[in-house]
C-alpha positions in Angstrom: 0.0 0.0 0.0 3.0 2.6 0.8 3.7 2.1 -2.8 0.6 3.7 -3.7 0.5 6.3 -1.3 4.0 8.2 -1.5 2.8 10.8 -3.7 -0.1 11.6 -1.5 -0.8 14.4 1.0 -2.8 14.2 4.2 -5.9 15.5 2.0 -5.3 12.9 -0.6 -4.8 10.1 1.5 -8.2 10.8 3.3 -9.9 11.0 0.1 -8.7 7.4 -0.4 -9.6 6.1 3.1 -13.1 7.5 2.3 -13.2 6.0 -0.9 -12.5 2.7 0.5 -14.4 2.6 3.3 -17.6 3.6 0.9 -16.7 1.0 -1.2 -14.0 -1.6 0.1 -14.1 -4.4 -2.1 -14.1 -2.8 -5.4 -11.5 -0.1 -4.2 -9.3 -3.2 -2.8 -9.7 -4.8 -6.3 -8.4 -1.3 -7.4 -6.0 -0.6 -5.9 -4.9 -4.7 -5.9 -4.6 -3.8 -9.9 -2.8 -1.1 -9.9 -0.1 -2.7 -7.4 0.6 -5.0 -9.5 0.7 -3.3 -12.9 2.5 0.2 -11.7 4.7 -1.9 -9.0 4.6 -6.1 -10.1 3.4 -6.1 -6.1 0.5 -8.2 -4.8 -2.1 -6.4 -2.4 -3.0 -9.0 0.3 -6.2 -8.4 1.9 -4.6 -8.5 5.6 -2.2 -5.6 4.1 -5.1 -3.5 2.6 -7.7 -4.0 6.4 -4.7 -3.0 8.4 -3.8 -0.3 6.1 -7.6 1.2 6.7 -7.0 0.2 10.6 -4.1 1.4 11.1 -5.1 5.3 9.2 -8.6 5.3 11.1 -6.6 6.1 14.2 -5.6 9.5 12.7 -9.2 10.4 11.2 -11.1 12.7 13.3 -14.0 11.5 15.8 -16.1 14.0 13.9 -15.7 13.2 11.0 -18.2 10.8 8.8 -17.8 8.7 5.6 -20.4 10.4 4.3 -19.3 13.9 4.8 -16.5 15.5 2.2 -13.2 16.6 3.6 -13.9 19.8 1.7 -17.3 20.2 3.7 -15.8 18.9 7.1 -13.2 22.0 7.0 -16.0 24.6 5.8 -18.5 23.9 9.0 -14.7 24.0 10.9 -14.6 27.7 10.2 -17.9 28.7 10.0 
């Protein structure tokens, strides 16, 4: 998964724990592809549940899958 993620910011890389948590078994099949085509790496599925495990710890409590990072920081400052 690191492999996929170097190039992404904090913003980005929430956008993708969203994405997968809305969707997890088509974005694991995703991002499964891509590993291997960009990287000729396999995705296991223990490596792809403890990479959303272990990135959950540093989303905010407030925070919900259904609400946009981009809306989460407008109601901060409003």
């Amino acid at each position: 998964m690191l492999l996929l993620c170097l190039r992404l910011d904090g913003h980005r890389l929430l956008q993708l724990y969203e994405i997968c948590m809305i969707n997890r078994e088509s974005m694991y099949q995703s991002l499964k592809s891509e590993l291997v085509n960009v990287h000729q790496k396999t995705l296991t599925i223990s490596n792809y549940v403890t990479f959303l495990h272990e990135i959950q710890r540093y989303i905010p409590l407030t925070r919900t899958i259904s609400q946009p990072a981009s809306l989460s920081l407008l109601s901060s400052t409003v």
